[in-house]
C-alpha positions as a Markdown table, in Angstrom:
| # | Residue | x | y | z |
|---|---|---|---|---|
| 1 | Unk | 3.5 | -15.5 | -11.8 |
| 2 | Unk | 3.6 | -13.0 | -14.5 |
| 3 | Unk | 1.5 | -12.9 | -17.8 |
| 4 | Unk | 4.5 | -14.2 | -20.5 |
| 5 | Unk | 4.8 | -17.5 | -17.7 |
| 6 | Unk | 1.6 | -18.8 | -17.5 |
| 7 | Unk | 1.2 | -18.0 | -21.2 |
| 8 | Unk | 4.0 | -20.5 | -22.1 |
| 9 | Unk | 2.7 | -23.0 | -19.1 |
| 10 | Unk | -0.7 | -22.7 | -20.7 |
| 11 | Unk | 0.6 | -23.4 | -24.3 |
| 12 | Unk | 2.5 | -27.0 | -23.0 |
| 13 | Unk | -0.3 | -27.9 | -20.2 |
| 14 | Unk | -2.9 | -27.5 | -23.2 |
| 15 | Unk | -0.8 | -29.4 | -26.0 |
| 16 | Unk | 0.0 | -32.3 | -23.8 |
| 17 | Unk | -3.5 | -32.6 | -22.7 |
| 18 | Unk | -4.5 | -32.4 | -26.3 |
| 19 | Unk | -2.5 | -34.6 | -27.7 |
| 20 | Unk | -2.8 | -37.4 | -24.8 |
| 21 | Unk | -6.9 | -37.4 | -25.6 |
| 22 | Unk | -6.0 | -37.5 | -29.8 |
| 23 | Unk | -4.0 | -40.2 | -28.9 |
| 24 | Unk | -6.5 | -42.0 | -27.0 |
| 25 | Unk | -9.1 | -41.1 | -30.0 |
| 26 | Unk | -7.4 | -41.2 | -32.9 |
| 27 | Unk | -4.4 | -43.4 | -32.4 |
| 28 | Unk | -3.9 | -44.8 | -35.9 |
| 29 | Unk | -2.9 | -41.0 | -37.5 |
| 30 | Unk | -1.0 | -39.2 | -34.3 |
| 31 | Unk | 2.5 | -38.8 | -35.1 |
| 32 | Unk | 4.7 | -35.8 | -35.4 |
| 33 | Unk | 2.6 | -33.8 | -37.6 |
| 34 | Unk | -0.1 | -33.9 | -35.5 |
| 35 | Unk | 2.1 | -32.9 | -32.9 |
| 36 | Unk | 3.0 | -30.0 | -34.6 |
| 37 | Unk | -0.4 | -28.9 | -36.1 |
| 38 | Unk | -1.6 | -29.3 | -32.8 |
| 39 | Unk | 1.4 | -26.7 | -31.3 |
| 40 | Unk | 0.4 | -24.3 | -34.2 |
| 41 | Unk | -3.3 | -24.3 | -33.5 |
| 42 | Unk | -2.9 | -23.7 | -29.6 |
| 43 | Unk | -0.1 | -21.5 | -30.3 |
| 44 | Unk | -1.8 | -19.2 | -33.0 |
| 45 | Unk | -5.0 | -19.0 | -30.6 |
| 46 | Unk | -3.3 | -18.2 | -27.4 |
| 47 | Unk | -1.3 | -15.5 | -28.9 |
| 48 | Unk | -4.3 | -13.9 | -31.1 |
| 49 | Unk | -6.3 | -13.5 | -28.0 |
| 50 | Unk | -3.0 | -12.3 | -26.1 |
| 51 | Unk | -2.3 | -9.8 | -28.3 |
| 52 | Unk | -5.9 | -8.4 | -28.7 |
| 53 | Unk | -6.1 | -8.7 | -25.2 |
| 54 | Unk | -3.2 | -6.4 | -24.3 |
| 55 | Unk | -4.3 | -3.7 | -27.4 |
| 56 | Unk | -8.1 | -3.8 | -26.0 |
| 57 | Unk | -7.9 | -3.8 | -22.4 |
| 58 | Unk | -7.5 | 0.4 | -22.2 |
| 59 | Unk | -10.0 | 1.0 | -25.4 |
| 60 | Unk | -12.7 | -1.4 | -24.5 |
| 61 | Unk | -14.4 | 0.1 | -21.4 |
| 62 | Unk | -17.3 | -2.5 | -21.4 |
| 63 | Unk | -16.6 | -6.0 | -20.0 |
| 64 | Unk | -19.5 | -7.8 | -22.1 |
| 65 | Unk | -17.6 | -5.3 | -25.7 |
| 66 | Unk | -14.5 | -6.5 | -24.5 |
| 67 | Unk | -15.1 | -10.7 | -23.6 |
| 68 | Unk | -16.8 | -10.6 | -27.4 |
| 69 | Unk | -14.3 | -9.3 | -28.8 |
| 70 | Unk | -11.8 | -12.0 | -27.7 |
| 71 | Unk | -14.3 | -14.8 | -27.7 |
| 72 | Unk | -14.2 | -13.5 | -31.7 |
| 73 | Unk | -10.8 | -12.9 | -31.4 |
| 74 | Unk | -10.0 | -16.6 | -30.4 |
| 75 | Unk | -13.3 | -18.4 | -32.7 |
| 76 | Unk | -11.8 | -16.7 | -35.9 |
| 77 | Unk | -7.7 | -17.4 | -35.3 |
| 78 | Unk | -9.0 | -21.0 | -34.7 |
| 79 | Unk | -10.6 | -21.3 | -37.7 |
| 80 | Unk | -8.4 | -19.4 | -39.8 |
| 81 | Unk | -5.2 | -22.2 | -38.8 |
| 82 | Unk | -7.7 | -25.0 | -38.9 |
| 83 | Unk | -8.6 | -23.8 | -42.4 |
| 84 | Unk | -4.7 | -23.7 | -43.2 |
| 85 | Unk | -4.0 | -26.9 | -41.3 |
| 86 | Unk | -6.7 | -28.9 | -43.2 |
| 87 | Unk | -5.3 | -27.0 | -46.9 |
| 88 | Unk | -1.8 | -27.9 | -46.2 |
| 89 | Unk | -2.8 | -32.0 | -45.2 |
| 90 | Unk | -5.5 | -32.0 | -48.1 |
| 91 | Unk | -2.0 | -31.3 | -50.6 |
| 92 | Unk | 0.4 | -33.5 | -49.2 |
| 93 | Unk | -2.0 | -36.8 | -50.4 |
| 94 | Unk | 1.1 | -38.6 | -51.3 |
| 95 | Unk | 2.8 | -38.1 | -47.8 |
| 96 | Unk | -0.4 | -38.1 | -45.8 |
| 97 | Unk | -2.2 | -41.1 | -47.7 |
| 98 | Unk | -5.1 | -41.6 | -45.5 |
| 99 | Unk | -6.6 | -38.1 | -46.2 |
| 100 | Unk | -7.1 | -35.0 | -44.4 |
| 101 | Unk | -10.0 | -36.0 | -42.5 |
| 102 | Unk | -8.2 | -39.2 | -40.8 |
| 103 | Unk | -5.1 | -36.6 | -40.0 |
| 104 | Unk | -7.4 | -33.3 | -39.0 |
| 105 | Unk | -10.7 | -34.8 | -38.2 |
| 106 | Unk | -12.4 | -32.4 | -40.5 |
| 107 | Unk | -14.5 | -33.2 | -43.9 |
| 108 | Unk | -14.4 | -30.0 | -45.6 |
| 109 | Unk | -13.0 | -26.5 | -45.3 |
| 110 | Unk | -16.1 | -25.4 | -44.3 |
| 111 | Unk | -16.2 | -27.8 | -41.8 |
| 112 | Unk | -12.5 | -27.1 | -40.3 |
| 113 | Unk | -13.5 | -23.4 | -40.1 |
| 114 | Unk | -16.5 | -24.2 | -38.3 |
| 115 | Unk | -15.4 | -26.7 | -35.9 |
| 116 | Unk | -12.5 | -24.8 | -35.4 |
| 117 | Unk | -14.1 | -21.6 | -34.6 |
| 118 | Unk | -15.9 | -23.4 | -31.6 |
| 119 | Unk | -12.8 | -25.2 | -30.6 |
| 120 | Unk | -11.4 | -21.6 | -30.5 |
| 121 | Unk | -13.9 | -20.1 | -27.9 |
| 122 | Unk | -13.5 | -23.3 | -25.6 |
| 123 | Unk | -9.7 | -22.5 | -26.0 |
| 124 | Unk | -10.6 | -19.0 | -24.8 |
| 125 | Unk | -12.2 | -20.2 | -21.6 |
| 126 | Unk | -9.3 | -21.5 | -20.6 |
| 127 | Unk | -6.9 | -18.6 | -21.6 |
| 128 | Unk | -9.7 | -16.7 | -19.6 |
| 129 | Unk | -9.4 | -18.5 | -16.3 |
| 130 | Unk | -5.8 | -19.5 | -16.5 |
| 131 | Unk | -3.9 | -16.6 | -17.5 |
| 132 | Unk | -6.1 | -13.6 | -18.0 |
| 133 | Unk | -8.5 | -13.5 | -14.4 |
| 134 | Unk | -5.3 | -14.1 | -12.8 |
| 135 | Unk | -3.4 | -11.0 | -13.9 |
| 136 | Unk | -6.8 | -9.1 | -13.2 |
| 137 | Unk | -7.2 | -10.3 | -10.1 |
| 138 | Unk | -3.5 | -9.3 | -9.3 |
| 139 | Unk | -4.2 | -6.0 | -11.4 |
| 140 | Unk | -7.1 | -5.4 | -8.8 |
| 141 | Unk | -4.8 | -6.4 | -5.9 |
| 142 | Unk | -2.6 | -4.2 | -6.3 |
| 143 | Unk | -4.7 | -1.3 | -7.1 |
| 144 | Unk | -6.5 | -1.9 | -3.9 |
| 145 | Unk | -3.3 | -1.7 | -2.3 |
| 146 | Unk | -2.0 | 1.7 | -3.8 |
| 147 | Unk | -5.9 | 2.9 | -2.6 |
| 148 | Unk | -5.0 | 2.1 | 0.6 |
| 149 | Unk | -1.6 | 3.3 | 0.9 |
| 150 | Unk | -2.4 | 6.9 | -1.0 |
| 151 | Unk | -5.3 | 7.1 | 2.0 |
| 152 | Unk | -3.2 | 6.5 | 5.0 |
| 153 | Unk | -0.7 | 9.4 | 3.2 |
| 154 | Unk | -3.8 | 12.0 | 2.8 |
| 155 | Unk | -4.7 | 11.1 | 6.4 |
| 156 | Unk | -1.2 | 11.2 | 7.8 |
| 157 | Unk | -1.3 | 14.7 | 5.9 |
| 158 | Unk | -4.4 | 15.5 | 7.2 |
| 159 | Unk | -3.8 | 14.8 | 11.0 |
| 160 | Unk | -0.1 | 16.6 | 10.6 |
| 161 | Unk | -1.9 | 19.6 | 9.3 |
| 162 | Unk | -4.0 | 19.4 | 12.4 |
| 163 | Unk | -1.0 | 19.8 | 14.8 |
| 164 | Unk | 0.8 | 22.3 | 13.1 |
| 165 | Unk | -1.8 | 25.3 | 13.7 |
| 166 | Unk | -2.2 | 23.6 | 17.3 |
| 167 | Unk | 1.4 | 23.6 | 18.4 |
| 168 | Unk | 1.3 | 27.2 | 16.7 |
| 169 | Unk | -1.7 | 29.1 | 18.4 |
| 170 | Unk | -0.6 | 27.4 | 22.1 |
| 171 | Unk | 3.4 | 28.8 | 21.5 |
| 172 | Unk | 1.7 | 31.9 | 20.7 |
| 173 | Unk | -0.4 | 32.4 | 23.4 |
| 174 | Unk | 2.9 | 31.5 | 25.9 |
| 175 | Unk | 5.2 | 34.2 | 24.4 |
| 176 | Unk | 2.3 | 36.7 | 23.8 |
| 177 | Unk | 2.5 | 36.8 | 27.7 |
| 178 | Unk | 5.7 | 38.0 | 28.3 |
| 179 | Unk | 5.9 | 40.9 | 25.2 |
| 180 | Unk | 4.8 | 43.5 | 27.5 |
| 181 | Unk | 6.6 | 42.3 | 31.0 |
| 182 | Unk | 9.8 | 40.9 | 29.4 |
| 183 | Unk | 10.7 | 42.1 | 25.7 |
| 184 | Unk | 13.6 | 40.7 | 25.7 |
| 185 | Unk | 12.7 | 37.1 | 26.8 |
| 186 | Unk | 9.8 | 37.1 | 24.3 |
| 187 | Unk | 12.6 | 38.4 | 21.2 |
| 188 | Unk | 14.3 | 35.5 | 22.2 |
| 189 | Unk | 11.5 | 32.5 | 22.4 |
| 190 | Unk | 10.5 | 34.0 | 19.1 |
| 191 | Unk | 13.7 | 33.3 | 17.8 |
| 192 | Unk | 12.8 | 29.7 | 19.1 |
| 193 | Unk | 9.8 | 29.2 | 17.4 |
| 194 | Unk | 11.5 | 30.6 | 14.2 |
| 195 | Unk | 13.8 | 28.0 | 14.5 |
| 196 | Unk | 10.9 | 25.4 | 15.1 |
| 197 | Unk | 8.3 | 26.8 | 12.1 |
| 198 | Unk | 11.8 | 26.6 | 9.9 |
| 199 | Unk | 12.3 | 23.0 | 11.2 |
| 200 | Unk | 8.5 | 22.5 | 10.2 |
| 201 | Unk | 8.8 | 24.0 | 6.8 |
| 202 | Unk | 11.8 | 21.6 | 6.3 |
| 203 | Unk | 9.9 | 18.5 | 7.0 |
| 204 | Unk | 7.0 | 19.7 | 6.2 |
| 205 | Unk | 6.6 | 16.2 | 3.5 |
| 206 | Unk | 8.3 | 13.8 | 5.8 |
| 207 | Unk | 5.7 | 11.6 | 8.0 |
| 208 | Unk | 8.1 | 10.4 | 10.1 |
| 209 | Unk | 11.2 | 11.7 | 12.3 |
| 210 | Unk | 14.0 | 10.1 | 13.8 |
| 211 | Unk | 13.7 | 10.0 | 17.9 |
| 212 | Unk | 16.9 | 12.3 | 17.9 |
| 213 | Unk | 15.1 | 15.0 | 15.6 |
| 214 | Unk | 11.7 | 14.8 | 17.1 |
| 215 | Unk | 13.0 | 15.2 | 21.1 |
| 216 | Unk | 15.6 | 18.1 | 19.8 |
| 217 | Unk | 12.2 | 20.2 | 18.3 |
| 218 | Unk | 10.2 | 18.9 | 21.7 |
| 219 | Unk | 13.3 | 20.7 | 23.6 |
| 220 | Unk | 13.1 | 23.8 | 22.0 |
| 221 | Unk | 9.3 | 24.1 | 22.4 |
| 222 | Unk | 9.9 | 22.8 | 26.0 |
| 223 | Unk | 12.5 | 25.7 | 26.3 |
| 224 | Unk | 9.7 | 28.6 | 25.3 |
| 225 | Unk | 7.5 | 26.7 | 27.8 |
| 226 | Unk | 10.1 | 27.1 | 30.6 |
| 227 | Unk | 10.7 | 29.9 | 30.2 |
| 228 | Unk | 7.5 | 31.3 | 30.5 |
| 229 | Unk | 6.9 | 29.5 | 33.5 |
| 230 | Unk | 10.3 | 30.6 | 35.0 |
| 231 | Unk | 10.9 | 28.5 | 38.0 |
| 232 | Unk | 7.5 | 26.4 | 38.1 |
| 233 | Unk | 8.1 | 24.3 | 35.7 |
| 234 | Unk | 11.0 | 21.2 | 35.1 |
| 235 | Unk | 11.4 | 19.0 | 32.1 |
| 236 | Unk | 13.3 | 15.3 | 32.3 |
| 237 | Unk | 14.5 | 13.9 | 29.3 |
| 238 | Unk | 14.7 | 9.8 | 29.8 |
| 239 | Unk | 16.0 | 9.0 | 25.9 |
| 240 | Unk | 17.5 | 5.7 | 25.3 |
| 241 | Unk | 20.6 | 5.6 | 22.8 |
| 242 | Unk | 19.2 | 2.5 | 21.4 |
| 243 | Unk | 16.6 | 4.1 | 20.2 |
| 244 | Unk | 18.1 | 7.4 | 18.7 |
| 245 | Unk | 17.8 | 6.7 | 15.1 |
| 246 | Unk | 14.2 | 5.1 | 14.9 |
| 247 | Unk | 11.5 | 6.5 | 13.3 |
| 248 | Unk | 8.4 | 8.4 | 15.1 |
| 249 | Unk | 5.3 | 9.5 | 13.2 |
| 250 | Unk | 6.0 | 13.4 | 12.9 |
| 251 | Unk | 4.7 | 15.5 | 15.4 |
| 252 | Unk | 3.8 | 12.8 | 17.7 |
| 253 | Unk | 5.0 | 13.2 | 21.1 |
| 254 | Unk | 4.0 | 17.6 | 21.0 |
| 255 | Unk | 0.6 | 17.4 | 21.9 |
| 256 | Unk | 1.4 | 15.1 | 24.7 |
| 257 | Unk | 4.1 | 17.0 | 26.3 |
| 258 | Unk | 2.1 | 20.4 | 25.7 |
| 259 | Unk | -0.6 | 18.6 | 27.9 |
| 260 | Unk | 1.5 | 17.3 | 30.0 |
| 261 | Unk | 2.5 | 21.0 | 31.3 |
| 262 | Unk | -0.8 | 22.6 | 30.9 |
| 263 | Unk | -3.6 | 20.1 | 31.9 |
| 264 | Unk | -0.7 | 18.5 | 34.5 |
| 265 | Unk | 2.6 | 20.7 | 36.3 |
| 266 | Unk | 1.2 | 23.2 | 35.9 |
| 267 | Unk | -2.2 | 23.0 | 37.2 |
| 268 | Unk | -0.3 | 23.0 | 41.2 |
| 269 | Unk | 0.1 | 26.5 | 42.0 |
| 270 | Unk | 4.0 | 26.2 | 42.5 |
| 271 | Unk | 4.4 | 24.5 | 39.6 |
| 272 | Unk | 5.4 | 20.7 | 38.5 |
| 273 | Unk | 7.5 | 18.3 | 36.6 |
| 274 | Unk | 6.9 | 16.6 | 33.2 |
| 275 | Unk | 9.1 | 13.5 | 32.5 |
| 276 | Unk | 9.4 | 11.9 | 29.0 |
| 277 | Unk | 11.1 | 8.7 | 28.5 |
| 278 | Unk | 11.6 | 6.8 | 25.5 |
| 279 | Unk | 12.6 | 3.6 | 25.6 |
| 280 | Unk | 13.0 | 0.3 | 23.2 |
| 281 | Unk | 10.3 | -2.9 | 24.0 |
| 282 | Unk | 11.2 | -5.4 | 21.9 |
| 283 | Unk | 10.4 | -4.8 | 18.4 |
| 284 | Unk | 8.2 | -1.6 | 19.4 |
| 285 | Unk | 9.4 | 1.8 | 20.8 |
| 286 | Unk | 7.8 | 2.9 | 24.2 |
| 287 | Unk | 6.8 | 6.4 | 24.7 |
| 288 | Unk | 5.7 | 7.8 | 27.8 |
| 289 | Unk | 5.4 | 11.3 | 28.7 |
| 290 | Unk | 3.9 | 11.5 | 32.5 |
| 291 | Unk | 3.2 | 14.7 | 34.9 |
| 292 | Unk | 2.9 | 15.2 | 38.5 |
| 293 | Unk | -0.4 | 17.1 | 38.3 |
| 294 | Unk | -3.7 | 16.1 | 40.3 |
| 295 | Unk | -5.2 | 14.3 | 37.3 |
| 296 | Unk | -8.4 | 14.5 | 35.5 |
| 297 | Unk | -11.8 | 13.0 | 35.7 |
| 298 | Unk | -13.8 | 11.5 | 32.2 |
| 299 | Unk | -12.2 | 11.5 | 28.9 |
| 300 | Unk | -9.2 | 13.1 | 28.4 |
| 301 | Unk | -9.4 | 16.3 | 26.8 |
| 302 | Unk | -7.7 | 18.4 | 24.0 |
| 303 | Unk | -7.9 | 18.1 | 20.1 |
| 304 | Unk | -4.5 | 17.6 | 19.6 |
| 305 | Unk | -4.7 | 14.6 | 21.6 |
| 306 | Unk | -7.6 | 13.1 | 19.3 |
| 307 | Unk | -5.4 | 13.6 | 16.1 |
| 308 | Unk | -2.6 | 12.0 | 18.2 |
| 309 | Unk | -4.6 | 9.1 | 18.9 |
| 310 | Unk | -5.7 | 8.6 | 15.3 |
| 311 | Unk | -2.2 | 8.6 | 14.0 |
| 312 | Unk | -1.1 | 6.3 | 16.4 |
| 313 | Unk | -3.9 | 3.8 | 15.0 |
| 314 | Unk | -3.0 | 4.5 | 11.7 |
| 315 | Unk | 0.5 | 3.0 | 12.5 |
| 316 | Unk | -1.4 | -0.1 | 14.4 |
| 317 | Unk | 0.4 | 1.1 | 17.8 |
| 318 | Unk | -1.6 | 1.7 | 21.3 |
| 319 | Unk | -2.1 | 4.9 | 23.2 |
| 320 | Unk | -3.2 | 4.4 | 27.3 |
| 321 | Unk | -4.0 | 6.6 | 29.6 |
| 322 | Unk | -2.9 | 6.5 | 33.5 |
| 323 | Unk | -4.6 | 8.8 | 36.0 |
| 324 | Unk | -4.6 | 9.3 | 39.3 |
| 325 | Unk | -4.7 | 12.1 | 41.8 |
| 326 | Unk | -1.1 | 12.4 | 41.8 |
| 327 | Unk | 0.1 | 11.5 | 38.1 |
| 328 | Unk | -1.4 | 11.2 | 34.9 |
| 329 | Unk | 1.0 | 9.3 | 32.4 |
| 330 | Unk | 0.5 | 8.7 | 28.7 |
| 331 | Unk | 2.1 | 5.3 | 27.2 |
| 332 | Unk | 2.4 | 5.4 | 23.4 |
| 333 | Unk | 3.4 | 1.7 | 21.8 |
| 334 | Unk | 4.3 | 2.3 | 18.5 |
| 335 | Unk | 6.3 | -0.5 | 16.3 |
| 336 | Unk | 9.5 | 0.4 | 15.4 |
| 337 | Unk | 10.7 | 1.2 | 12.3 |
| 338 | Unk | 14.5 | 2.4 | 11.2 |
| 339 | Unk | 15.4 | 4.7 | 8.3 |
């Protein structure tokens, strides 16, 4: 509810209140006038400390500066319309025969602006707790919110610039193999990796990727792979079409498959297969990206994994870990989102 609503609900919940308990006290003079002076007092009050409220809320920086000023703010507009209330019955005797204090409940002008300036502040309290802690409260909310979200985007960044130099330095290393054996084959798998820094460069803001995008780049950096491990090494893609157009967190699935063919195929002296499948579960996407190496004992190893595994939690999906002797497989759960 926004600021202007509960302003308006304030002003009628606080004049029927009011005038139910002046009808109960003073039933002999409540009528229409009363009514109405009654409307004008609340009226006056709420929108005085509205107002000041909204013009001191970014020049006040103390919170005790700033509830004295509209505790002031609200005592003084109640005993300024009091004071006016009071003048306007004390000169209407002939219409209002029984005499200002009978119709306002005050003796004097003095007495109006006093009373009223207290009446004022107990006024305040509840502009306080019914409209103004709210829209802090929901101020605060939503700051803690934007906190939140502006942290997951530094630490998306963070992790994405993480992989980047990863992915880099290991494509390096493959092609640098070949430059003196095979110039030709490393010309070309440095066209590759042109293509994939241009691809980077492209995306470089975008923390996500659809499937299609993200297993085209894993192809060509499986293609520079290959062929530097020119008969040893076999890649099966496993993509469902029902999946094509989802999202994946960028970068994702590269650190997987580049472990997948060094720490896995590879590791067997003739050389191994690397399967990635991607599949819909429900209203998650299933990645798996398994090898047919002899495994690993302890934790699993490589920094790119680590970043990969702290992306993943930042999107409240799962990452497990299969070993065996035969097989190591990597299961990604991520939910799934569309673009």
């Amino acid at each position: 509810m926004n600021r202007a609503k509960r302003l308006g609900l304030g002003f009628l919940f606080t004049l029927v209140v009011l005038s139910i308990l002046t009808t109960l006290t003073r039933p002999a003079t409540f009528g229409v006038l009363t009514f109405v002076g009654l409307g004008l007092w609340i009226g006056t009050v709420l929108t005085a400390l509205t107002l000041v409220g909204a013009y001191a809320e970014t020049r006040v920086r103390r919170p005790w500066a700033l509830l004295l000023l509209l505790a002031l703010t609200a005592g003084l507009a109640s005993a300024a319309i009091s004071t006016v209330i009071y003048a306007v019955v004390a000169a209407l005797p002939a219409a209002l025969p029984e005499g200002p204090e009978a119709w306002t409940g005050f003796a004097s002008p003095a007495e109006a602006a006093l009373i009223g300036f207290f009446d004022g502040d107990a006024l305040f309290g509840f502009w306080a707790l019914w409209i103004e802690l709210p829209q802090r409260f929901a101020q605060q909310a939503e700051l803690a919110k934007q906190r939140n979200e502006w942290r997951h985007e530094a630490e998306i960044t963070r992790i994405r610039r993480g992989l980047e130099p990863h992915f880099l330095l290991n494509t390096l290393n493959t092609i640098s193999a070949t430059v003196v054996s095979q110039p030709q084959q490393a010309r070309e798998l440095l066209g590759v990796l042109g293509d994939l820094l241009r691809d980077l460069l492209e995306g470089a803001d975008e923390p996500y990727q659809r499937v299609r995008d993200q297993v085209a780049w894993l192809q060509g950096l499986s293609q520079i792979l290959q062929s530097r491990h020119e008969g040893r090494l076999k890649i099966h893609w496993d993509i469902d079409a029902r999946v094509r157009d989802a999202l994946l967190p960028a970068l994702v699935l590269q650190p997987l498959l580049e472990n997948a063919v060094s720490h896995g195929a590879l590791r067997h002296k003739e050389g191994g297969e690397v399967a990635v499948r991607i599949t819909p579960e429900g209203e998650s996407i299933r990645c798996v990206v398994e090898d047919d190496g002899p495994g690993f004992q302890g934790e699993p190893f490589g920094h790119g994994l680590s970043l990969v595994e702290r992306r993943i939690n930042l999107e409240k999906g799962s990452l497990d870990i299969d070993s065996s002797s035969t097989r190591t497989r990597v299961t990604v759960i991520l939910p799934r989102r569309t673009a």
